[in-house]
C-alpha positions in Angstrom: -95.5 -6.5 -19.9 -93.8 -3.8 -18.4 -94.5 -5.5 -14.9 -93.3 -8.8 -15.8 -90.1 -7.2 -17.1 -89.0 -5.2 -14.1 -89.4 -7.6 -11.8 -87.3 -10.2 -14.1 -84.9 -6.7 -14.0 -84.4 -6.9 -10.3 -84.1 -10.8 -10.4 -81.2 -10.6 -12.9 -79.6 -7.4 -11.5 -79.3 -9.3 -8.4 -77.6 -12.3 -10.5 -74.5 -9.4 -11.9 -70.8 -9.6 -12.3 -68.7 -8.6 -9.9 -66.6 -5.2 -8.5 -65.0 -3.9 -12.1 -67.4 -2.8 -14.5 -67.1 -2.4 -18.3 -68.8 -2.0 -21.4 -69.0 -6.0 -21.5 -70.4 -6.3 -18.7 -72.9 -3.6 -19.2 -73.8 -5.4 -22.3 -74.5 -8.7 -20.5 -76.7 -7.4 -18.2 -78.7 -5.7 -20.9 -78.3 -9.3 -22.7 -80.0 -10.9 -19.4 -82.7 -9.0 -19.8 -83.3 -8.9 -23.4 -83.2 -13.1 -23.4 -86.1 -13.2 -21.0 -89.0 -10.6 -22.4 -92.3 -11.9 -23.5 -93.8 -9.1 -25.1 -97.7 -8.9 -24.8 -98.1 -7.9 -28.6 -99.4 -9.1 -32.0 -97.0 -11.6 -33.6 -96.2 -9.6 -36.7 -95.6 -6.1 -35.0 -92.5 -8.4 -33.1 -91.6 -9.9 -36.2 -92.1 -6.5 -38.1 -89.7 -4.8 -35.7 -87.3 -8.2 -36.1 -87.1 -7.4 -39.7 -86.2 -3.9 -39.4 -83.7 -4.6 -37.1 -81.9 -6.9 -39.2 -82.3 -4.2 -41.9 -80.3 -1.3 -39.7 -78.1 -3.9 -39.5 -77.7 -4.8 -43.4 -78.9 -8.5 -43.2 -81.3 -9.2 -46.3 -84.1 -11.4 -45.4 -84.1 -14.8 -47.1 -86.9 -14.9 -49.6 -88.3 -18.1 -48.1 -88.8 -16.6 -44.4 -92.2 -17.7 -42.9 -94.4 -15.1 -40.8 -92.7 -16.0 -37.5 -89.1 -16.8 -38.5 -86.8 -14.4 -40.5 -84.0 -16.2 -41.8 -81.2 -13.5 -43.8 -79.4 -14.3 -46.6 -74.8 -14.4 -45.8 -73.9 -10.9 -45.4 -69.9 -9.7 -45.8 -68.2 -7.5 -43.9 -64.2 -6.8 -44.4 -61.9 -7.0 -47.6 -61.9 -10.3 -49.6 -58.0 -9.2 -49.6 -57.0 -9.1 -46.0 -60.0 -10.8 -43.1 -63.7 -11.4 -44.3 -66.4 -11.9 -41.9 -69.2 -13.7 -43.0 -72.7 -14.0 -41.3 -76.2 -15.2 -41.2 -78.9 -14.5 -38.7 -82.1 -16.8 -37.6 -84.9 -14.8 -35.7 -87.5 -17.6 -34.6 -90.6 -16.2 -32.9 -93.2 -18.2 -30.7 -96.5 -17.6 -29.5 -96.5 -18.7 -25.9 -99.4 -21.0 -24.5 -100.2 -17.8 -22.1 -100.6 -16.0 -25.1 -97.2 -14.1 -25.5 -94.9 -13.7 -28.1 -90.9 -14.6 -27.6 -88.2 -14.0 -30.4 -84.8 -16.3 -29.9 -82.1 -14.8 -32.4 -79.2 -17.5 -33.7 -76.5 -16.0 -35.4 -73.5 -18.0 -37.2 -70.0 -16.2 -38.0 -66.7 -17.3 -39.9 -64.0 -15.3 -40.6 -62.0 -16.0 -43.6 -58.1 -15.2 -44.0 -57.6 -13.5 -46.9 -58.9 -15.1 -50.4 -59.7 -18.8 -49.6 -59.1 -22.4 -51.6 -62.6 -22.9 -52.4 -64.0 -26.9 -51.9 -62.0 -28.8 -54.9 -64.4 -30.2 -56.2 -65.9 -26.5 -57.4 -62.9 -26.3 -59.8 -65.2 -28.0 -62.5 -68.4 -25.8 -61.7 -69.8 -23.6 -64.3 -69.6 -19.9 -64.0 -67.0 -20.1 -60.7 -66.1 -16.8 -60.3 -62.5 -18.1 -58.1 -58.7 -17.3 -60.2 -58.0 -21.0 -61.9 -53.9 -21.4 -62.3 -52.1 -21.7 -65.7 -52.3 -25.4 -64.7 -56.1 -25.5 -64.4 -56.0 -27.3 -61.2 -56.0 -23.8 -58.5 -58.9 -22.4 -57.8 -59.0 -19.8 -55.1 -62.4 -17.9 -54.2 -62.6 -14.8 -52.3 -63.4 -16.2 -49.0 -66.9 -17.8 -50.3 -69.3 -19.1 -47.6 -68.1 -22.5 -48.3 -64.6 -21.4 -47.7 -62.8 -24.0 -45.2 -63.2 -21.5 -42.4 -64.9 -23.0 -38.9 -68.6 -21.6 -38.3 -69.0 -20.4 -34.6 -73.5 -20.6 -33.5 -74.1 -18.3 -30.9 -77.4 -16.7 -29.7 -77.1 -12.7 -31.0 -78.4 -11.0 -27.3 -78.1 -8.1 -29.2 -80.1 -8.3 -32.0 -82.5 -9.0 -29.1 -82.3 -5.8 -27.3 -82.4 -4.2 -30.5 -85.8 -5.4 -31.3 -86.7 -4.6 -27.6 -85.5 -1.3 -28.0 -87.7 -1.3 -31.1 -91.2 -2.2 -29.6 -90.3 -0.4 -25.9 -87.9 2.1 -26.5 -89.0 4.1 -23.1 -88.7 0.7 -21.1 -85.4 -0.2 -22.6 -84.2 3.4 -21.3 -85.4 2.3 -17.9 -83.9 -0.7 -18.2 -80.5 0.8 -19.1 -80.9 3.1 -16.2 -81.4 0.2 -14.1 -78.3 -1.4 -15.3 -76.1 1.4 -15.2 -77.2 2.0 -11.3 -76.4 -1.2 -10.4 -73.3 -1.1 -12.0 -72.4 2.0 -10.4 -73.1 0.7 -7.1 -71.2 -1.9 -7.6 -68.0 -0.6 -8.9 -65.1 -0.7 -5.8 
């Protein structure tokens, strides 16, 4: 694996940002790398190290997950009161036809203003936990994940490196020492 890797280093190195270098663009780079690994392992020591990942992270795994797809449960981060951000991650692994493993990592985010109108049609549930008016007809539910807040998809690179970082901790150093040479070069 380890050959494979550095050479797909060098390859996306060579593909960097420009003169200025930050954080962010440190963070790509690493992103770049961790989107292309095939690691050359059993399919449940990736997945394994998926799952603990997700657990540093505080994402519960949804009961339901299958052996090579770890799908978590809404996690909440933030005060009902002021901004909320909600979250759910998808870790998808694949056994490649050469016979190496690959993990893709979705992630979907919404942030909710505040305490949020819940759907309207919810007014009349059963055990809603949301603050009904005098009149009955208000119902307002602390940000809820079906609060009217817009969803953004976005591939989580970083939960990717984390699980890289998990299974090769000594080539994700090199890695990061790669990057940070390159950047340093590159910095006018």
């Amino acid at each position: 694996m380890r050959c494979r890797l550095a050479l797909a280093v060098g390859a996306l190195l060579v593909l960097g940002t420009g003169c200025s270098t930050t954080n962010a663009e440190r963070r790509v780079l690493l992103a770049r790398v961790s989107s292309e690994v095939a690691y050359n392992l059993p399919p449940q020591q990736v997945m394994d190290a998926a799952r603990a990942v997700l657990d540093e992270r505080g994402y519960e795994p949804d009961p339901g997950s299958s052996p090579n797809a770890v799908n978590t449960r809404v996690k909440v981060d933030g005060d009902y009161d002021t901004l909320t951000r909600w979250s759910k991650v998808l870790v998808i692994g694949q056994q490649r036809s050469d016979g190496r493993f690959v993990v893709r990592t979705q992630q979907v985010t919404w942030v909710t203003p505040g305490r949020a109108a819940s759907h309207p049609g919810m007014a009349s549930s059963v055990g809603n936990p949301g603050k009904h008016g005098s009149d009955g007809t208000t119902n307002y539910v602390a940000g809820e994940a079906i609060s009217p807040a817009k969803p953004v998809f976005s591939r989580a690179f970083d939960i990717e490196w984390d699980i890289l970082q998990h299974l090769e901790p000594r080539f994700a150093a090199q890695v990061e020492k790669q990057v940070d040479i390159y950047l340093a070069s590159n910095h006018h």
